[in-house]
MIDREN-628333 format. One record per residue: residue number from 1; residue in one letter; y negated, x negated, z negated of N, C-alpha, C in turn. Coordinates in pm, 1 decimal. Each point is the difference from the previous one (the first is absolute). Layout:
  resi  resn      n_c2      n_c1      n_c3     ca_c2     ca_c1     ca_c3      c_c2      c_c1      c_c3
   NUM     a         Y         X         Z         Y         X         Z         Y         X         Z
...
This chain:
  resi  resn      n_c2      n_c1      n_c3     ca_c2     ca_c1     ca_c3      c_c2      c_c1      c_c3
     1     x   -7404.2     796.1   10440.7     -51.2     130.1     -38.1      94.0     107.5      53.0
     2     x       1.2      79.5    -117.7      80.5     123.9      92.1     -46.8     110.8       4.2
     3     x      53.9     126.3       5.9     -39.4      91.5      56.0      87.9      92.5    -129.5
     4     x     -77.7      86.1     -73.4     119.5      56.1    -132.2     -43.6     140.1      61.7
     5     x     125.8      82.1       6.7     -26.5     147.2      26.4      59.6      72.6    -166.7
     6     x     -82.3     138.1       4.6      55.3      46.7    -132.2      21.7     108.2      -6.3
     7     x      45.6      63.7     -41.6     -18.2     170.9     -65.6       2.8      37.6    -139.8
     8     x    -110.2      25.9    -103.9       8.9      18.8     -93.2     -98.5     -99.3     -32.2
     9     x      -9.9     -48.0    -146.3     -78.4     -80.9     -44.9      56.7    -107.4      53.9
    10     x    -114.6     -61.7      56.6     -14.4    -191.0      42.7      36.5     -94.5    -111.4
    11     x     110.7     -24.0       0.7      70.3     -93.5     -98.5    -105.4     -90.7     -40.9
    12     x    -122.4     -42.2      45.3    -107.2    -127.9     -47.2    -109.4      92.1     -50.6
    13     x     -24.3     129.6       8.4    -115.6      82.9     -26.2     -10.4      -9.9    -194.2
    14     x    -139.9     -44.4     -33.9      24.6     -26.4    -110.2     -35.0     174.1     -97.1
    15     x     -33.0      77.3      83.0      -2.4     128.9     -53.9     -45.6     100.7     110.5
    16     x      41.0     113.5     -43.2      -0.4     140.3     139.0    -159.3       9.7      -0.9
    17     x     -81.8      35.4     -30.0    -115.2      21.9      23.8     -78.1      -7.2     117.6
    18     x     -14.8    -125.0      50.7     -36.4     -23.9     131.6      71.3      38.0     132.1
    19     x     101.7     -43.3     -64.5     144.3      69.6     114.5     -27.1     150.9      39.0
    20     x      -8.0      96.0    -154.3     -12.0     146.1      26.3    -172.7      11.0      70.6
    21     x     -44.7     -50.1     -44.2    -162.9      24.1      67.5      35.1     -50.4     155.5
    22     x      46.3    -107.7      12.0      45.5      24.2     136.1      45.1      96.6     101.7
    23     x     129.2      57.3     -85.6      73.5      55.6      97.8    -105.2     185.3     -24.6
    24     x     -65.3      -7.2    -104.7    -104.1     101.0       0.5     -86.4      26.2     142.6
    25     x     -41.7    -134.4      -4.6    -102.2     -17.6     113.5      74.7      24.4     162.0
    26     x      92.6     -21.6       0.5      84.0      40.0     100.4      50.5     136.5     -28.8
    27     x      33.1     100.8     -50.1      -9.7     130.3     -19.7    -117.3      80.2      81.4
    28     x     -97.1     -56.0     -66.7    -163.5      52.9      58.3     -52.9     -25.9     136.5
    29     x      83.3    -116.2      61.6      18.3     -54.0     133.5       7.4      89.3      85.1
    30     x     158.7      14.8     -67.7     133.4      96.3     126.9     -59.8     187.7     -48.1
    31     x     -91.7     -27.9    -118.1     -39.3     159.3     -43.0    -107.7      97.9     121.6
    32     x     -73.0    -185.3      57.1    -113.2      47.5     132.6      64.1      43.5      80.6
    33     x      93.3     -22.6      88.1      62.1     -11.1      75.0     146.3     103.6     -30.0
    34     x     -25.6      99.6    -112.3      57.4      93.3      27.7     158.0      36.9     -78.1
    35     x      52.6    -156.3     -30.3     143.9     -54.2     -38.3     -27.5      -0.9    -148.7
    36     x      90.1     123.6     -36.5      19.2     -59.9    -175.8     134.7     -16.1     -31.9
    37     x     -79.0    -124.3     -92.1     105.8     -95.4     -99.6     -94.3     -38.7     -77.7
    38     x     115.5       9.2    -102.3     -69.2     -50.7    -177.4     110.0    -128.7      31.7
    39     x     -77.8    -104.3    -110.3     109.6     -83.6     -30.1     106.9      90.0    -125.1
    40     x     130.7     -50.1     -23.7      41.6      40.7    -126.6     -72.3      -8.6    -106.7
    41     x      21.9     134.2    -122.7     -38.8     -74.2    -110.3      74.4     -30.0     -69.7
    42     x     160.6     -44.4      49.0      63.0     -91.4    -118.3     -16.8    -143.8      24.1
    43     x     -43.3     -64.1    -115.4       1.8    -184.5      28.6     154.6      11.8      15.7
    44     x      69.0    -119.4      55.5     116.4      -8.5      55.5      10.4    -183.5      -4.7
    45     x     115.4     -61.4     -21.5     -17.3    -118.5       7.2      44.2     -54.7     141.6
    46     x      55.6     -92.6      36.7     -32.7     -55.6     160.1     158.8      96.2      91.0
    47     x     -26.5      75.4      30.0      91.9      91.1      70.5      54.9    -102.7     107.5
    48     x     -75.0     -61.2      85.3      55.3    -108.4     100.8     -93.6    -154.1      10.7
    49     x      85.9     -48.7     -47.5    -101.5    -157.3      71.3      80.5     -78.2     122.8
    50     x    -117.7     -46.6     108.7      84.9    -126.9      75.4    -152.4     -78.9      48.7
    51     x     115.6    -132.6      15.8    -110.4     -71.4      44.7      14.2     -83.2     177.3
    52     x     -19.8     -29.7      41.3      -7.7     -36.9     151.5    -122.9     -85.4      43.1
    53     x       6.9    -139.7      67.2    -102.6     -69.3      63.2    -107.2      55.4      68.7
    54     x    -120.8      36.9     -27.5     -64.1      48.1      97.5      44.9       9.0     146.9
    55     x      16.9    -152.1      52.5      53.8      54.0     124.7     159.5      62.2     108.8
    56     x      79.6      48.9    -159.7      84.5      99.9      94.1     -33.7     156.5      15.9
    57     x    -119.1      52.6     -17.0     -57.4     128.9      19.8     -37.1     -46.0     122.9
    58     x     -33.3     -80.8      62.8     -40.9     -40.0     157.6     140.9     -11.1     119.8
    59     x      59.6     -29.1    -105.1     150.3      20.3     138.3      -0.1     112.4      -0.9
    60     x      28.5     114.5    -134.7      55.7     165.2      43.6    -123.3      52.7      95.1
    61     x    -111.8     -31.5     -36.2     -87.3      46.2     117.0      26.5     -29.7     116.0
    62     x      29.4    -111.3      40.7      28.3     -76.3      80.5      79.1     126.0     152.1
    63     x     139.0      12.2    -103.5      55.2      85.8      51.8      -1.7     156.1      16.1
    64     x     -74.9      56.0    -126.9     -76.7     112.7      62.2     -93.8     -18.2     110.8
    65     x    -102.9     -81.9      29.4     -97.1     -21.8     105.6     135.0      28.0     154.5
    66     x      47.7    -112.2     -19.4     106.4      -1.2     119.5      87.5     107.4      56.0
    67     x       5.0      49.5    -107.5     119.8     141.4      71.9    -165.8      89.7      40.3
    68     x     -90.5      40.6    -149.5    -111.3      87.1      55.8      11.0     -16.7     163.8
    69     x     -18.0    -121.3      22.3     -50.0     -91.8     130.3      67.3      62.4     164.2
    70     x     111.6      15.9     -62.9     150.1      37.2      89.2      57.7    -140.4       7.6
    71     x     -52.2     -78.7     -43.3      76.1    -141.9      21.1     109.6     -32.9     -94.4
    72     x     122.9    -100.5      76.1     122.1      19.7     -77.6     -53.7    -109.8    -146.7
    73     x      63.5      37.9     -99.5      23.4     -87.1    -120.7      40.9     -94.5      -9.3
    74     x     -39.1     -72.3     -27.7     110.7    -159.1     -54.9      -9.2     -64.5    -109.9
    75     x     103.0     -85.6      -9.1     -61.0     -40.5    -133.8    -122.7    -133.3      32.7
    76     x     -62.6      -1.4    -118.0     -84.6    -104.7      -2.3       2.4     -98.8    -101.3
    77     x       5.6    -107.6      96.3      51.4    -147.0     -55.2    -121.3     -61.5     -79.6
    78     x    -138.6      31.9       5.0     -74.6     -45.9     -51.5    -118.7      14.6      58.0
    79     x    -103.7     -52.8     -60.1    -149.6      53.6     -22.3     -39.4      10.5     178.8
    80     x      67.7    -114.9      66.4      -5.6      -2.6     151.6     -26.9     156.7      49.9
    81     x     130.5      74.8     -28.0      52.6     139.0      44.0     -71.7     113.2     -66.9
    82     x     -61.9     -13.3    -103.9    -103.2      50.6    -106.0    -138.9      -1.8     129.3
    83     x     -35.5     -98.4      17.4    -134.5     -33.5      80.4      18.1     125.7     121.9
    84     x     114.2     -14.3      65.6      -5.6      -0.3     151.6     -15.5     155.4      -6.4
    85     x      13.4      64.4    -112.3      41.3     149.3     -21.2     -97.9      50.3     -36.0
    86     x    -118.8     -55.8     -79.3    -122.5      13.6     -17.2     -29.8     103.5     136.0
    87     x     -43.0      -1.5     145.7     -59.4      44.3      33.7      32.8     195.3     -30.3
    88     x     134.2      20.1     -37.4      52.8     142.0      10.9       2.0      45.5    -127.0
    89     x     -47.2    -166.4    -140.3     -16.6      63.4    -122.7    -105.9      49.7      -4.7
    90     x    -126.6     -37.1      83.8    -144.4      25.6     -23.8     -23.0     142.5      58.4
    91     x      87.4      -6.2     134.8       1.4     166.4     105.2      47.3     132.7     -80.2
    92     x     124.8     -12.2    -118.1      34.5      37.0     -27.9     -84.3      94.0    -167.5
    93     x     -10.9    -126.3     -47.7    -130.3       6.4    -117.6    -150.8      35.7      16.9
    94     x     -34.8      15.9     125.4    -120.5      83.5      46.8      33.7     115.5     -32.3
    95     x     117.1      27.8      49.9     -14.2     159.5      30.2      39.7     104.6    -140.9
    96     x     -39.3    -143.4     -92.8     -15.7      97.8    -154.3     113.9     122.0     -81.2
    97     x      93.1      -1.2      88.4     126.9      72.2       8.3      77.8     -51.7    -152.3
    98     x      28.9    -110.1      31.7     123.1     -61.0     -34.0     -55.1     -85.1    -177.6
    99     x     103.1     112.1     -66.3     -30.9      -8.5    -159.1      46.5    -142.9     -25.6
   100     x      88.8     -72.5      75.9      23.2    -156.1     -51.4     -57.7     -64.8      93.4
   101     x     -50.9       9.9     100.4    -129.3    -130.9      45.4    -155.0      31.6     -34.0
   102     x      32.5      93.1     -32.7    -219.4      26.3     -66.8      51.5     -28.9    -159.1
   103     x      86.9     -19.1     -64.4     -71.6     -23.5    -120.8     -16.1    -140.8     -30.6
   104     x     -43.5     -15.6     -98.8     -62.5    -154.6     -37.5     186.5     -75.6     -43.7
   105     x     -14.7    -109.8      63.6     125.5     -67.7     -51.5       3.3     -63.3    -171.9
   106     x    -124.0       9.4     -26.8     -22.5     -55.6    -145.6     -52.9      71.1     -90.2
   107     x     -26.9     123.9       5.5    -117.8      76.4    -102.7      34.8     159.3      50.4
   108     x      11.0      76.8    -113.7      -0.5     158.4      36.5     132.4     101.1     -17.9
   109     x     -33.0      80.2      28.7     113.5     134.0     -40.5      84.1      59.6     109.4
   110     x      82.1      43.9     -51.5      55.1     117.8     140.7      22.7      96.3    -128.0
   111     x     -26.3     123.5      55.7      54.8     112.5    -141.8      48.1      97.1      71.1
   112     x      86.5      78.1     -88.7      92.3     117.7      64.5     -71.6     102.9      45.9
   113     x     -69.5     -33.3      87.2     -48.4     129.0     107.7       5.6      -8.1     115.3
   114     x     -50.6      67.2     107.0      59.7      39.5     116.2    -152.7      -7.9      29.5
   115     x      -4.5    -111.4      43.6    -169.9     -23.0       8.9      41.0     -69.1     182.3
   116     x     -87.4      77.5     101.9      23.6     -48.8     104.9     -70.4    -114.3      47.6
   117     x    -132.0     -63.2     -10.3     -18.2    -145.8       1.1     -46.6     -61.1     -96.3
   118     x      56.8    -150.6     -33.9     -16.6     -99.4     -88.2    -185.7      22.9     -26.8
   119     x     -17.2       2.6     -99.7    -160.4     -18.3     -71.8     -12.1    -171.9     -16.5
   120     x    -129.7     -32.0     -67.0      10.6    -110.1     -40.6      51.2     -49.9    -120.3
   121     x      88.3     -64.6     -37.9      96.4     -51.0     -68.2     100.9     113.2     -71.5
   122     x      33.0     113.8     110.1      59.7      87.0     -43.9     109.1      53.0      88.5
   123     x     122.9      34.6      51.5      61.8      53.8      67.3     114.5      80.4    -111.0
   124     x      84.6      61.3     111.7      75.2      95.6      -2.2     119.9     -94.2     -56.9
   125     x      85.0      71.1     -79.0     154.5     -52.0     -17.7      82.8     102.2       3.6
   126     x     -27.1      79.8      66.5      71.0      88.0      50.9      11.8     -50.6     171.9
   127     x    -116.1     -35.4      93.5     -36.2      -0.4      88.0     117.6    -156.6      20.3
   128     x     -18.7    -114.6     -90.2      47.0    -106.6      -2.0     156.7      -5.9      32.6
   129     x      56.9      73.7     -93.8     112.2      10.4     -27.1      47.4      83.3     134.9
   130     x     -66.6      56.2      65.8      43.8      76.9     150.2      18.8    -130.1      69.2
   131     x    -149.5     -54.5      15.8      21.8    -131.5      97.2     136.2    -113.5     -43.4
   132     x      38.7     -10.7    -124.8     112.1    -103.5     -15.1      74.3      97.9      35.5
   133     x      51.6     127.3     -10.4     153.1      33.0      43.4     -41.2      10.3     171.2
   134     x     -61.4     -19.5      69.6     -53.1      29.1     125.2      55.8    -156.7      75.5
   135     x     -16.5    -101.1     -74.2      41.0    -146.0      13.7      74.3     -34.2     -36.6
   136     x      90.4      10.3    -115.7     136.1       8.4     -66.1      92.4     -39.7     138.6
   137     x      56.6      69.6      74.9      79.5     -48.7     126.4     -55.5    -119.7      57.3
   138     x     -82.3       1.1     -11.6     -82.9    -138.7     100.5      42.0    -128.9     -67.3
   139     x      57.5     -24.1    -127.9       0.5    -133.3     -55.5     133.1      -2.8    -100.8
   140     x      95.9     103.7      38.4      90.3      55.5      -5.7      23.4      40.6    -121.9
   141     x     -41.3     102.6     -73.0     -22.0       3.3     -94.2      86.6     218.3      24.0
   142     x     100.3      -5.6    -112.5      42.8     122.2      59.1     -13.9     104.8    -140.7
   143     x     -42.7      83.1      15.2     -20.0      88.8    -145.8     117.2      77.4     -28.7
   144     x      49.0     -19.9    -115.3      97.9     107.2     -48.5     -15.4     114.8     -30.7
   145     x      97.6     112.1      36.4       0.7     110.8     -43.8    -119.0      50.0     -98.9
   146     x     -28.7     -58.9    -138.2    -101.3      40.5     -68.5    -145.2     -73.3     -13.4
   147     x      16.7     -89.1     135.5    -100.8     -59.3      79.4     -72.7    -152.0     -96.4
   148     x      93.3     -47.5     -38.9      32.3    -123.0     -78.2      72.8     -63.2     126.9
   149     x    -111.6    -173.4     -38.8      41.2     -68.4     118.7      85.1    -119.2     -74.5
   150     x      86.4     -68.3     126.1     102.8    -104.0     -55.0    -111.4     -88.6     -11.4
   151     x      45.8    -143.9     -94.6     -97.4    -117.3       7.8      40.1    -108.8      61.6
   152     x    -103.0     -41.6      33.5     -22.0    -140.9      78.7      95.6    -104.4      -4.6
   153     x      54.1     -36.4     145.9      58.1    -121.0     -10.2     -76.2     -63.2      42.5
   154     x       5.7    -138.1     -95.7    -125.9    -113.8       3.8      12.0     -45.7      93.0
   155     x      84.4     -62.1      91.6      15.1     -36.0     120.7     -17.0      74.1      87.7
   156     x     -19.4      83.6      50.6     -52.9     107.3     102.4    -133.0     -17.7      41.3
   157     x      33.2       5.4     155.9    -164.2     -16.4      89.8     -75.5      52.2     -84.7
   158     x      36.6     133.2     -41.6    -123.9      82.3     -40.6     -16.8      30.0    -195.8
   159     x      37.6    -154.7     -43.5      -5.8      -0.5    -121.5    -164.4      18.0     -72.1
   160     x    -111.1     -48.1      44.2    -110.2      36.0     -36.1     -28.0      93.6     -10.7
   161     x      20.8     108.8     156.9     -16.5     169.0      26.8      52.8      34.5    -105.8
   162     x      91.9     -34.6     -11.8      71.9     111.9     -95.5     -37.5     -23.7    -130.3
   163     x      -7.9     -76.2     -56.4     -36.5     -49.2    -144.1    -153.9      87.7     -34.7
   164     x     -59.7      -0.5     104.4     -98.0      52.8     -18.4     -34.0     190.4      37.5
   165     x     117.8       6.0     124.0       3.4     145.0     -30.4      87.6      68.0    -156.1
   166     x      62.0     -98.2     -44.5     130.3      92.1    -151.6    -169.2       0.6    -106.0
   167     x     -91.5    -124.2      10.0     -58.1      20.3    -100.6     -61.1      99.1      -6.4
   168     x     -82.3      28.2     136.4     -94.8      87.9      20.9      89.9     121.3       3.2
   169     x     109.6      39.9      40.0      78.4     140.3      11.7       6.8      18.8    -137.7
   170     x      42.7     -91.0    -126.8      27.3      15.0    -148.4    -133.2      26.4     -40.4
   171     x     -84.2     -16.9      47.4    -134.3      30.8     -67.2     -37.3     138.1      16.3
   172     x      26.6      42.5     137.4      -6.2      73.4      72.8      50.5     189.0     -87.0
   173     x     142.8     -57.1     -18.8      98.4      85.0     -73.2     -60.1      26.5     -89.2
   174     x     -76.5    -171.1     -85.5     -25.1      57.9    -174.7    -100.7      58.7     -30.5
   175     x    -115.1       1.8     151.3     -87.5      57.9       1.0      19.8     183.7     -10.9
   176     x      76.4      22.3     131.7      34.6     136.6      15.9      41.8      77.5    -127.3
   177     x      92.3     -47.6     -68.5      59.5      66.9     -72.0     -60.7      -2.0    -122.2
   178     x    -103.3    -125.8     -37.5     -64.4      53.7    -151.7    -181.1      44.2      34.2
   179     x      -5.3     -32.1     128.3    -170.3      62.2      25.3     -96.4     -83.1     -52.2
   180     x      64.8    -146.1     -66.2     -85.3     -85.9      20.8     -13.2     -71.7     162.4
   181     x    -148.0     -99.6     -21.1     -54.1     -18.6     139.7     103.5    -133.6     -10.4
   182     x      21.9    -117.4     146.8      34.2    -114.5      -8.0    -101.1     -61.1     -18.5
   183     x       4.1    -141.3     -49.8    -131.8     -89.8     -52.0      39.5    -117.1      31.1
   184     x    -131.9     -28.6     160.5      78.9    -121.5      48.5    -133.8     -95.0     -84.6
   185     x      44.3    -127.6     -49.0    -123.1     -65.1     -81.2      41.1    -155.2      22.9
């Protein structure tokens, strides 16, 4: 099973309807609470797709928890190093802050607003995209001038991190710039 992130129409969505009543219902959400955003009203076809194992969204946390933590980074060799980190993913994810450990790893939105804590199945991608350039150094990941990152060498400690921060940063981007939400499903 994997994990498909999107921006734009969901390449498997067999028509917008539900999708737009969705992202409706999330309008009226962030409308209580003060934050407006419309979804677009242009249909648009899939602006960004990627897909990723459910469990490499648990390493980049991994290493956000750890620095949050003050503790140094490393890479992690496997689910072992995943476990042991748990206690500073859970410390960290209490404190409701952090737009990539409160949202759901399988279900939900981030949309271009400046929404200061994650809702339920809803966060910020504005807020997101702070936290990956905030970690970017940590897994050596260096942004260029127009803040486009190099890609992954597969062999690198921190080949998971990263695979999973370019997706989420590309989502991130395609979010910002067309004002559609990301659609993790």
């Amino acid at each position: 099973m994997a994990l498909t992130v999107t921006v734009g129409k969901h390449p498997y969505q067999d028509g917008t309807s539900g999708y737009r009543a969705e992202l409706e219902e999330i309008a009226g959400l962030l409308a209580k609470d003060g934050i407006t955003w419309a979804p677009p009203d242009a249909e648009v076809g899939t602006l960004f797709h990627g897909d990723l194992p459910y469990s490499f969204v648990h390493y980049l946390r991994r290493v956000f928890a750890l620095h949050d933590n003050g503790l140094p980074v490393t890479p992690a060799a496997g689910q072992g190093d995943l476990d042991s980190a748990r206690p500073q993913v859970i410390r960290t994810t209490e404190m409701l802050d952090s737009h990539l450990l409160c949202h759901s790893d399988y279900d939900g939105y981030y949309v271009p607003v400046d929404l200061d804590e994650p809702l339920p199945r809803v966060a910020s991608a504005v807020h997101l995209m702070a936290e990956l350039v905030a970690i970017a150094p940590l897994i050596g990941i260096r942004l260029g001038a127009d803040g486009s990152p190099p890609r992954p060498d597969e062999d690198d400690d921190y080949a998971t991190e990263r695979e999973t921060w370019l997706v989420l940063h590309d989502a991130c981007r395609a979010s910002l710039d067309s004002g559609h939400p990301i659609v993790f499903s």
